[in-house]
C-alpha positions as CSV (number, residue, x, y, z in Angstrom):
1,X,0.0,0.0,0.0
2,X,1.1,3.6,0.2
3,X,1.0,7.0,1.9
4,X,0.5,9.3,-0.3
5,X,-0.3,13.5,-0.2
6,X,-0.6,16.4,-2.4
7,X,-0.6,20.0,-1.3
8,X,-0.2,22.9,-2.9
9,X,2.3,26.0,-2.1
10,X,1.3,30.0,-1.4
11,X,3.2,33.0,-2.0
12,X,2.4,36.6,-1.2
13,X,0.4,36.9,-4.4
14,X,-0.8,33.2,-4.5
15,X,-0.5,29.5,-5.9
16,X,3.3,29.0,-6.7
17,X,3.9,25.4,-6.8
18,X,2.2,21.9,-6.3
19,X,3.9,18.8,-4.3
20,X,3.1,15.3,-4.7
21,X,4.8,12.9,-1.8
22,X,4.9,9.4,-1.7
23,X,6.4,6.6,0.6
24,X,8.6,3.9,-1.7
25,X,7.7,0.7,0.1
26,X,5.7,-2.3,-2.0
27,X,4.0,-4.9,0.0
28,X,3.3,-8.7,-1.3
29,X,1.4,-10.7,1.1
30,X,2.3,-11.0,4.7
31,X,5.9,-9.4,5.4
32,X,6.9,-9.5,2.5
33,X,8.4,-5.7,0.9
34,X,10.6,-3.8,-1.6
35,X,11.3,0.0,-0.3
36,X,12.5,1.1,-4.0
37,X,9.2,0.9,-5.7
38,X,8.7,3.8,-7.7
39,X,5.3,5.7,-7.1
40,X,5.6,9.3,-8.6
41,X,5.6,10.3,-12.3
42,X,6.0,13.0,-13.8
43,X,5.8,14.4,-17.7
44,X,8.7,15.8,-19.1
45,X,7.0,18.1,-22.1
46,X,4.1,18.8,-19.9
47,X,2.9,20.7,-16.5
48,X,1.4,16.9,-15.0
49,X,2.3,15.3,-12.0
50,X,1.6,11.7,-11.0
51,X,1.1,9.5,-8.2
52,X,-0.7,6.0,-7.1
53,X,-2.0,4.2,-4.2
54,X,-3.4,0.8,-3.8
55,X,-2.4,-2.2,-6.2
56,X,0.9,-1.3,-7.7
57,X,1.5,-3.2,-11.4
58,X,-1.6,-1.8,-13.1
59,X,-1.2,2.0,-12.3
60,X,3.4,1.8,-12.2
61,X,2.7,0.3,-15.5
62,X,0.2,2.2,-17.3
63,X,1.4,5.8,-15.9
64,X,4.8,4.5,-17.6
65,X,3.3,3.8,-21.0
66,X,0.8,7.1,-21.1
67,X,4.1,9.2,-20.1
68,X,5.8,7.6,-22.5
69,X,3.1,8.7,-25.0
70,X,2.6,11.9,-23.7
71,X,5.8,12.6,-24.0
72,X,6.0,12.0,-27.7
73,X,2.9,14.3,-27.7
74,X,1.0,11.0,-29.2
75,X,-1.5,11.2,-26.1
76,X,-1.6,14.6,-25.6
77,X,0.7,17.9,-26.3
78,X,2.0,20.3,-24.0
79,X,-0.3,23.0,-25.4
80,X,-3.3,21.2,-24.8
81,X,-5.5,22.5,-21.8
82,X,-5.4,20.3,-18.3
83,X,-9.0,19.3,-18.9
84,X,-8.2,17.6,-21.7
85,X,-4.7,16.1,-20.8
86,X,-6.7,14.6,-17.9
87,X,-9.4,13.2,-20.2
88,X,-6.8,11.7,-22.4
89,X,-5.3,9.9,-19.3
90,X,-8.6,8.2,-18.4
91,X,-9.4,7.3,-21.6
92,X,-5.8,5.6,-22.0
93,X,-6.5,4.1,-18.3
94,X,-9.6,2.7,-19.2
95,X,-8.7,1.3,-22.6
96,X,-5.1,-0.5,-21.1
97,X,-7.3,-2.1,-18.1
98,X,-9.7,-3.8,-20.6
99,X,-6.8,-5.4,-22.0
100,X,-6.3,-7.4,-18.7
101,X,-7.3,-11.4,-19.0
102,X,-7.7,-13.4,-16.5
103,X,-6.1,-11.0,-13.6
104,X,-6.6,-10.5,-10.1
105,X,-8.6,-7.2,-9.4
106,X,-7.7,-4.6,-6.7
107,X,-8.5,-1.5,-5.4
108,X,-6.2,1.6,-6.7
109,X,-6.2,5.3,-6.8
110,X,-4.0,7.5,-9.8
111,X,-3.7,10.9,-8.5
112,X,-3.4,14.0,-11.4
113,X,-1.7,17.4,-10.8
114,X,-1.7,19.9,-13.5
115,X,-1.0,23.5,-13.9
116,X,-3.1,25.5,-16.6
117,X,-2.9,29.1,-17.3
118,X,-0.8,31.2,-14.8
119,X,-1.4,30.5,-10.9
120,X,-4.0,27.6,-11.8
121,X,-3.7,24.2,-10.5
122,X,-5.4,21.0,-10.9
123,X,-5.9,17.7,-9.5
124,X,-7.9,14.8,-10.0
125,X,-8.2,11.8,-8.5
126,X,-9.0,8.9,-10.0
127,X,-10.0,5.4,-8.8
128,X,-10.9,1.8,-9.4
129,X,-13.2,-0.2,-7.4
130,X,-13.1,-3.6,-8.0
131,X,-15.4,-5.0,-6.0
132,X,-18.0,-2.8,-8.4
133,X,-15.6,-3.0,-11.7
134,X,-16.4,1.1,-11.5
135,X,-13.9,3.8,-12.0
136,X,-14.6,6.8,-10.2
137,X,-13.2,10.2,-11.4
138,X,-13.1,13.3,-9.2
139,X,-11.9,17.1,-9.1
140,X,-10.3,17.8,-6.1
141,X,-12.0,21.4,-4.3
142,X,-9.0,24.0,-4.1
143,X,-11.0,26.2,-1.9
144,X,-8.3,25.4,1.2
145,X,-5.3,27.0,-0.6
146,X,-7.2,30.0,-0.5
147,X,-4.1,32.2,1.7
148,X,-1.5,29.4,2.6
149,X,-0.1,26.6,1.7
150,X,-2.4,23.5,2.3
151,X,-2.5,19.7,1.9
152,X,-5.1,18.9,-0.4
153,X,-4.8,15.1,-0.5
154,X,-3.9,11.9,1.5
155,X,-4.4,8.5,0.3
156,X,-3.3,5.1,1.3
157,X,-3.4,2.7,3.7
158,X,-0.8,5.5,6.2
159,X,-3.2,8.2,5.5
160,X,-5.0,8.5,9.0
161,X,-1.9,7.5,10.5
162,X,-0.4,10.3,8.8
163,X,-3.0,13.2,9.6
164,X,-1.7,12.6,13.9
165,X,1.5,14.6,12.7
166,X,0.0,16.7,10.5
167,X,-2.2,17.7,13.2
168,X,0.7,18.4,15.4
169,X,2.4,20.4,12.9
170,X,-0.4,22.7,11.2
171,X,-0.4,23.5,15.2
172,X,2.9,24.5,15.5
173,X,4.3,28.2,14.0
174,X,5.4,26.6,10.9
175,X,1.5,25.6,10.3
176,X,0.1,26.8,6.6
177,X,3.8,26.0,5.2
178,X,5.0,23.8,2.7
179,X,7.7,22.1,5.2
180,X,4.7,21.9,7.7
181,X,3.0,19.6,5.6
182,X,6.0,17.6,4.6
183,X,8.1,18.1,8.1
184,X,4.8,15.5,9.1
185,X,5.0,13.2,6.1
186,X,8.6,12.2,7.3
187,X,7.3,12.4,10.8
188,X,4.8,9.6,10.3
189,X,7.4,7.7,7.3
190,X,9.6,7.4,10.2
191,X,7.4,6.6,13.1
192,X,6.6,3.8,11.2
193,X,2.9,4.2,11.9
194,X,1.6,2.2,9.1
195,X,3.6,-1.0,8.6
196,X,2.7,-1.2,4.8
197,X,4.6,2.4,4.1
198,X,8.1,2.7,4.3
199,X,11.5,3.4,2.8
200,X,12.5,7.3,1.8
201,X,9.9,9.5,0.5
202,X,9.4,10.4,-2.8
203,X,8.8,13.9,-4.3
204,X,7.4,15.3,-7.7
205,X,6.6,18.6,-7.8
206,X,5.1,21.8,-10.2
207,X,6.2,25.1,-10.4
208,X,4.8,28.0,-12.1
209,X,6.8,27.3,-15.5
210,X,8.4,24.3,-17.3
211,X,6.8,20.7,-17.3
212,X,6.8,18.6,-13.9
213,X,10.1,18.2,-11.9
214,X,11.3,14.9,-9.9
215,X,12.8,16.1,-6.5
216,X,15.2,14.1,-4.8
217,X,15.6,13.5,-1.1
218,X,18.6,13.3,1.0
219,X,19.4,12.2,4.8
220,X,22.2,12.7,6.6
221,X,24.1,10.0,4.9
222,X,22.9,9.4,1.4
223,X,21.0,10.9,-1.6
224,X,17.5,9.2,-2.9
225,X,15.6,9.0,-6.0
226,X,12.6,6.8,-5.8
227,X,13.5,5.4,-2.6
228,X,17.3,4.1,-4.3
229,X,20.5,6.0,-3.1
230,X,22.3,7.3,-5.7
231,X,25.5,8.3,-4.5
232,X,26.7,12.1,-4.4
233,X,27.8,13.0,-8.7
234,X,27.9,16.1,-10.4
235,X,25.4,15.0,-12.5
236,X,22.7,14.8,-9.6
237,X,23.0,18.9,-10.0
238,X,20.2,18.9,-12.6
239,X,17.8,18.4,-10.0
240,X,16.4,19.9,-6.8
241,X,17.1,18.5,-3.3
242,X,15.1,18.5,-0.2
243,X,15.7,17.0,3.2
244,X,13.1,16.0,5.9
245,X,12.3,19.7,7.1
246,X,12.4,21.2,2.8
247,X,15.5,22.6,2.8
248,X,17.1,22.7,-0.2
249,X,20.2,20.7,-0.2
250,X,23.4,19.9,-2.2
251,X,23.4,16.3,-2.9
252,X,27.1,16.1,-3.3
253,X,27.5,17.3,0.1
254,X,24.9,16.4,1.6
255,X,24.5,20.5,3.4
256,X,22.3,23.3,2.6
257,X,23.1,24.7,-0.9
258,X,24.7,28.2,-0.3
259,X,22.3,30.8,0.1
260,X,19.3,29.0,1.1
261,X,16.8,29.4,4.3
262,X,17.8,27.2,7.2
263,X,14.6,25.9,8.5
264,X,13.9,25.0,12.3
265,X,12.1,21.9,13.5
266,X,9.3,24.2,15.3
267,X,8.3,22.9,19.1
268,X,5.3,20.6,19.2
269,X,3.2,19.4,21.6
């Protein structure tokens, strides 16, 4: 299963970015894990993010494929608006399940971040029930975002585990913030407060220009993309890097890069 959550950030003038966060572990039966498994996806000629929850072949695979398509601007193009990017995805979805024989059928949730025209941001969540063979398709209310940043989505089997710490830290003097909201995603990761999440978090995000952007995460020791370390190159420069409270970090060093905000772990109760 997962823990997954999507929020999205506020400036002074308004909606500046959207964040996708995912744990990395998948689960086969009793005990039995991988804390590698890739979760997030994200277009690289187009403003989409993308995430699952639930069963993990069906939606790692198709997301792959439709990216893959996307990307070739086969599915959809990066001029097209996010209403129709998103239809084009479901469509795709819809037409790759059918193609199943004789599979087992389980529950699982695709979650769809897009920015449109300026400060606009999307998301959709869709999901298949299998118990009623239904696919459900819904546009996520972005009311909350109205004056600070705000989590918008949490899915997965760590999702009420995770919303103790987010509690704590919307609480705390760094509530309404982006490294509120993530500062209690590692919380709960860490706390291990649902056994069937696990591993280092994952991190897609949207900006106000350019297509979606993989994050990377580091710890103290080691550097991590889709829950696999991957050592401390040059070449790991192309990319942004956040630790457990958002700073933004140097992966070859594993420290703040030079001229960014040291953030404080606020006091909690």
């Amino acid at each position: 299963m997962t823990t997954l959550i999507v929020w999205v950030a506020v400036d002074g003038i308004g909606p500046s970015a959207a964040y996708i966060v995912s744990d990395s572990r998948i689960t086969w039966g009793a005990g039995k894990q991988w804390d590698s498994g890739r979760k997030l996806f994200s277009s690289g000629s187009s403003p989409d993010l993308f995430g699952y929850s639930g069963e993990a072949f069906f939606p790692s695979q198709a997301l792959s494929h439709a990216l893959d398509l996307a990307d070739r601007s086969i599915l959809w193009t990066a001029d097209d608006a996010p209403e129709v990017r998103h239809e084009a995805l479901l469509q795709f979805l819809q037409a790759a399940y059918r193609r199943r024989h004789n599979a087992p059928e389980f529950d699982f949730s695709i979650v769809h971040v897009a920015r449109g025209v300026g400060r606009e941001f999307k998301i959709w969540r869709i999901d298949y029930v299998a118990g009623e063979r239904e696919w459900r398709n819904e546009t996520i209310d972005m009311a909350p975002i109205a004056k600070h940043s705000n989590l918008l989505v949490a899915l997965g089997s760590g999702a009420e585990k995770f919303m103790i710490d987010m509690r704590r830290w919307s609480g705390s003097a760094q509530g309404g913030t982006s490294r509120a909201v993530f500062g209690a995603f590692c919380d709960s990761l860490r706390a291990g407060r649902d056994p069937l999440s696990g591993g280092e978090p994952q991190i897609a995000g949207l900006t106000l220009q350019g297509p979606g952007q993989i994050v990377g995460f580091c710890t103290e020791r080691d550097a991590f993309l889709f829950g696999s370390p991957v050592g401390r190159s040059e070449a790991l420069c192309v990319l942004e890097w956040r630790d457990a409270t958002f700073q933004r970090i140097d992966p070859r060093t594993l420290k703040l890069v030079d001229g960014a905000q040291r953030q404080v772990r606020p006091r909690m109760t």
